[in-house]
N, C-alpha and C positions, 0 to 999 in steps of 0.2 A: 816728727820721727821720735821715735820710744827711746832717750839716753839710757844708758848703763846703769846710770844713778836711780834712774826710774826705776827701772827694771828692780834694781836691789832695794829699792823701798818697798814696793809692789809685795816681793818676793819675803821680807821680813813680815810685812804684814800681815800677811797671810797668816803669819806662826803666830808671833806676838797675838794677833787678835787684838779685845778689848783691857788684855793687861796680861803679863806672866803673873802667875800666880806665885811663884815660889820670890818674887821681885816682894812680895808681903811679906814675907815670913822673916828676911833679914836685912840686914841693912849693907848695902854694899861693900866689898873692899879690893885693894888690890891685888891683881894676880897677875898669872901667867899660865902659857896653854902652849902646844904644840898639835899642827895634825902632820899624820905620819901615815905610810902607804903599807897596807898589806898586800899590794899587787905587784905583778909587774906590767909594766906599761910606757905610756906617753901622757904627759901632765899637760893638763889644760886648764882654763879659766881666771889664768892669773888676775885679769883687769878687771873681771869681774868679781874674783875675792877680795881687792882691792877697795873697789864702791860698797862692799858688805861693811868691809870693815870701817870704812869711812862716813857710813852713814849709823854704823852704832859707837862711833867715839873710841872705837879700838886701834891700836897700833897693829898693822902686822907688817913681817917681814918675810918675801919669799925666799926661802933656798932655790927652789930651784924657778927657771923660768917655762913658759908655754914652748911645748914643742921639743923639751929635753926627755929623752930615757927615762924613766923611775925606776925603783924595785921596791920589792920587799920588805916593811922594816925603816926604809928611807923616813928621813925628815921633811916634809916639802914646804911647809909655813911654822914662823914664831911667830905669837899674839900677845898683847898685854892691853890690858884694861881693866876697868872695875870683875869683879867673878860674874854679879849679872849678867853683863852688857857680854860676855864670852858666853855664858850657857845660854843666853839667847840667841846668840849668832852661829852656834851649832851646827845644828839640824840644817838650817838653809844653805850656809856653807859648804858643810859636808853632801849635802845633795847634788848642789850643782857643779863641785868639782869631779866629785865621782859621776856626774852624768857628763859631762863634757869631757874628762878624763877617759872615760869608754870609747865616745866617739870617735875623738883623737887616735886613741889604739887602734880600735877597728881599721881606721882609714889609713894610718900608716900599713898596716899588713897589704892593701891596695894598692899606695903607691910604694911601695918597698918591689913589687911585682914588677911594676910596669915601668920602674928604676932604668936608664940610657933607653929604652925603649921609641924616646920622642912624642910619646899618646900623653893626651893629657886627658888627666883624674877630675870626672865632675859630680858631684853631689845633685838633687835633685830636688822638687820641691816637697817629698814626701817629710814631713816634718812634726813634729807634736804641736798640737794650738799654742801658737800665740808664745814658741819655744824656735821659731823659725833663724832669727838672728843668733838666739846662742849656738844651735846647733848647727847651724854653716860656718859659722865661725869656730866652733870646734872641729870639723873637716878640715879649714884652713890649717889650722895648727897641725892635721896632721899630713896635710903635705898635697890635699885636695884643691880645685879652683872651683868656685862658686857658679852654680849654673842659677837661672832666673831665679830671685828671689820673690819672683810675685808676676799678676798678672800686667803689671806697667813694665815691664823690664823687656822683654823681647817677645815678639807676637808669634807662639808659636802655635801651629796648627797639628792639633793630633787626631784622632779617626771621627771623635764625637764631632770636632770640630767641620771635617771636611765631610762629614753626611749632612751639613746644612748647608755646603757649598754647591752649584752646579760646575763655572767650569772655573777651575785650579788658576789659571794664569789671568783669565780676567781681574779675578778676584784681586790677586797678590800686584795686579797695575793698580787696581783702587784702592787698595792700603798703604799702597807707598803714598798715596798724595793726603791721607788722612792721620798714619802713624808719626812718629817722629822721626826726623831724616836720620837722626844716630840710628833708631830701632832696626833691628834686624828680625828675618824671616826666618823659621824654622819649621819645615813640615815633617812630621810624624809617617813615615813608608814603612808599610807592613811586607812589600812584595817590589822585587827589581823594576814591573811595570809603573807603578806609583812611585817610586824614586825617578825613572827617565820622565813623568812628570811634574813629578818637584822641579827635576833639571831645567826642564820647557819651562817652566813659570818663571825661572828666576830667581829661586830658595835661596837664601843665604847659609843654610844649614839643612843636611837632609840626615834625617834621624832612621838610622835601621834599626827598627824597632820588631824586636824578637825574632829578626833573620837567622838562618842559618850560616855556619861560616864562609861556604861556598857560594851563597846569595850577598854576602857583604861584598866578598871580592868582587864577583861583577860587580857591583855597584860602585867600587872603586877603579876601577876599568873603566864603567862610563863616565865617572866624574871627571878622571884623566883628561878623557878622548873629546868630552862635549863642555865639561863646564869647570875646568881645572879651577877656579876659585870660588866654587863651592867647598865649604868644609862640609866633614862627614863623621858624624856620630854615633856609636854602637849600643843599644841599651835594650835591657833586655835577658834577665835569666843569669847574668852577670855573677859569677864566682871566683875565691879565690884560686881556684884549682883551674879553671878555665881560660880566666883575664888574658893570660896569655897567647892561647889560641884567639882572642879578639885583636890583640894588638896587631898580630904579627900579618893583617889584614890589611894593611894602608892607611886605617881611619885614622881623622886626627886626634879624636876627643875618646873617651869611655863612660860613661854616667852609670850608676849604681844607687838607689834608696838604700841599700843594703847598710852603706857606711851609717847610714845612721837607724835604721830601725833594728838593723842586726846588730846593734853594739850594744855590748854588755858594760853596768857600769863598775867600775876600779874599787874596793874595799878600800875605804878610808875611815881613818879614826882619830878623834881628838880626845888629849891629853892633859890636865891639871896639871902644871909643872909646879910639885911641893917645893 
């Protein structure tokens, strides 16, 4: 599994390349830097600025932590180290907290919604290559819970999957003796029909996928009546202006990509401190 530490070497390297050129031109010395927020928002990627800094010999200091308010203007990190080893740790820096810092926002506006509600907030696997861990983990910080991170994590069945099935509950007794006994089932229902056979199979999650609000409710109706320990998950067209009208439907869960392809990243900027 990919550490943090990796990931920020990986992530330096890229930039760095086969050498900063301006690293020629003088000879190091010491300084100091500030980055500072021209947004308003929720800050993220604290552990991750952390391993930046750690793997270019720089000290930093956070003001604030993952998961706090920011505004405007704010201070969120102090740095010291050579002036190099700061102008080169820049650019990547400031990328990935202003992209985790978006995230974060976005998703607080989600669950800030669905706040005493009882539903819970889930992210989904729509994600940028190989940016999968940072950006679930920037949902987390904003108050989201991690749905599958991959195809080992929960064996879920969606339309592509179940047009190579013939019959649904067969299927779902042969994978339990071949999945892992933690793993859980989750089938993908576009229609109240295909949910009462998710039910019949055994689903350990039945996903209303792009229903209507009055197709969810029965669906929460039958899971009462037929398989009260089925959970039930809404996804699908999911908005902030909406969310609510899903909640107030019975499901336990909400899933949205939204938090993270719709998030805008946060204006951040670093500072020479003379």
């Amino acid at each position: 599994m990919e550490r943090i530490s990796d990931f920020a070497h990986e992530l330096l390297s890229e930039d760095i390349g086969r050498g900063d050129l301006f690293a020629r031109c003088k000879e190091p010395a010491a300084a100091k830097a500030v980055v500072k927020s021209k947004s308003d928002g929720v800050f993220a990627g604290e552990y991750y600025a952390k391993a930046i800094a750690t793997e270019m010999g720089v000290q930093l200091k956070p003001l604030v932590r993952d998961g706090e308010t920011i505004t405007n203007s704010q201070t969120l990190l102090e740095l010291e180290g050579s002036d190099i080893a700061l102008l080169q740790t820049e650019r990547s820096l400031l990328n990935l907290l202003q992209h985790a810092s978006g995230i974060a926002t976005q998703t607080r506006k989600f669950a800030d919604r669905l706040r005493g509600s009882g539903v819970v907030l889930l992210d989904t696997r729509k994600t940028r290559a190989l940016l999968r861990r940072l950006e679930k983990y920037a949902t987390r910080v904003g108050g989201a819970v991690n749905h599958r991170f991959g195809l080992d994590d929960c064996l879920m069945l969606k339309d592509t999957h179940l047009a190579a099935i013939g019959d649904l509950s067969e299927f779902v007794r042969h994978a339990r003796t071949v999945i892992p006994w933690t793993s859980t089932i989750e089938v993908e229902c576009e229609t109240i029909e295909m949910a009462k056979s998710a039910f019949a199979a055994g689903a350990d999650i039945v996903m209303c996928d792009n229903m209507k609000i009055d197709e969810i409710i029965e669906v929460v109706k039958l899971r009462n009546a037929i398989s009260p320990a089925t959970k039930i998950e809404a996804s699908g067209n999911v908005t902030l202006e909406n969310i609510d009208r899903y909640a107030s439907t019975g499901v336990d869960a909400i899933s949205t990509g939204s938090l993270i392809h719709h998030a805008v990243w946060l204006d951040f900027s670093m500072k020479m401190v003379v």
